[in-house]
Phi, psi and omega in degrees: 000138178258160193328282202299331191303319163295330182267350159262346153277354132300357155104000181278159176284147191296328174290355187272328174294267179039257204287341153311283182335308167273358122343284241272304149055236164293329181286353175249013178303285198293317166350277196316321192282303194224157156318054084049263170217161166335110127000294193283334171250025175258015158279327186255012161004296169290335195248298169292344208199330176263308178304309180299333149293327176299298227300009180275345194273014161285347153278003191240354153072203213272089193226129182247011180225128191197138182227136185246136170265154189052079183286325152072258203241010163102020197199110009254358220278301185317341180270280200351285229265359156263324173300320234276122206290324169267109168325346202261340206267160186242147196227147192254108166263170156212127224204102174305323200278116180299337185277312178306291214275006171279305183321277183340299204286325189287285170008292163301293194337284183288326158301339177069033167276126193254087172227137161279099175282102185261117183252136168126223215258165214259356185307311208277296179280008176267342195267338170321267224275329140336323196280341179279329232204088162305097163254140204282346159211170189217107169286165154184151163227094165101019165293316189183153181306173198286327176270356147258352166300310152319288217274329176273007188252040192254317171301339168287310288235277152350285159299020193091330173319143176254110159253177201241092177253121151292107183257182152237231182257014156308319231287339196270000180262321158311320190281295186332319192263022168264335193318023191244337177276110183242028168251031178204157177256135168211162168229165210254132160251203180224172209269180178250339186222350158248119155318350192234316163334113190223122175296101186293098129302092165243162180200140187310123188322144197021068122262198176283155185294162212267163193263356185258000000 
């Protein structure tokens, strides 16, 4: 089966490969300029960096608000808001590095994707854009171990927001060192396209059970 032949069977619609295509693009454009992602994975793109990002939204149940922290290269929040079938629902990058979110933005630009893009440190704008804005998930992939991470996602978090953290096989040395945290519930999911690869769902003691 060939490459498109998987992305379509994964269900996306041919204008949603479209606008990945010109992602992968511009992402190997922007390459050349700044550190983006591993060298070693923009030959697998699609798989390591696109794929990996959807697969959350099988995981995120019924949502109109999602904010990804430290967004970098656009994974998972930026594949979000191109796969993503509703017009209506709004996704949040939040991205420190001034050069990433100029990326974010030509990206959105050419792609025709509709994101709010926050450029600075994500402690001052996420509890900022909290006080406005209920969100139903929080996202992040390779920002920081799991008990700082709970801690820069707690303003969503808090509020309800389900979170979706992408890991790797680090993850059970991650876990250990959350014992010290008893306000929140998670469950472990396994990636759909890395063997090592594992999805955190978690979520803060007395909100709803997580849907997966």
């Amino acid at each position: 089966m060939s490459k498109s032949q998987n992305r379509q069977a994964d269900g996306l619609p041919a204008d949603v490969v479209e606008r990945l295509s010109v992602y992968e693009v511009l992402l190997r454009k922007w390459q050349k300029k700044i550190n983006l992602v591993s060298g070693g994975t923009l030959n697998d793109t699609w798989e390591r960096h696109f794929r990996d990002s959807y697969q959350l939204i099988r995981l995120a149940g019924d949502w109109s608000h999602w904010v990804d922290l430290g967004s970098g290269a656009g994974f998972p929040g930026l594949v979000i808001g191109i796969v993503n079938p509703v017009p209506a629902r709004k996704i949040y990058l939040i991205e420190a590095d001034k050069r990433k979110a100029a990326f974010l933005q030509e990206v959105s630009r050419e792609t025709m994707t509709a994101v709010e893009i926050h450029v600075g440190r994500i402690e001052g704008v996420l509890s900022e854009i909290c006080r406005q804005t209920k969100f139903d998930v929080v996202s992040a992939r390779g920002l920081a171990p799991m008990n700082r991470l709970v801690r820069l996602a707690e303003p969503a978090l808090r509020g309800g927001a389900l979170g979706l953290f992408l890991k790797g096989k680090a993850l059970g040395n991650e876990l250990t060192d959350l014992g010290a945290f008893t306000s929140f519930h998670y469950e472990i999911v396994a990636s759909q396209c890395d063997p090592a690869g594992k999805i955190v769902a978690l979520r803060w003691l007395g909100q709803p059970a997580s849907p997966v």
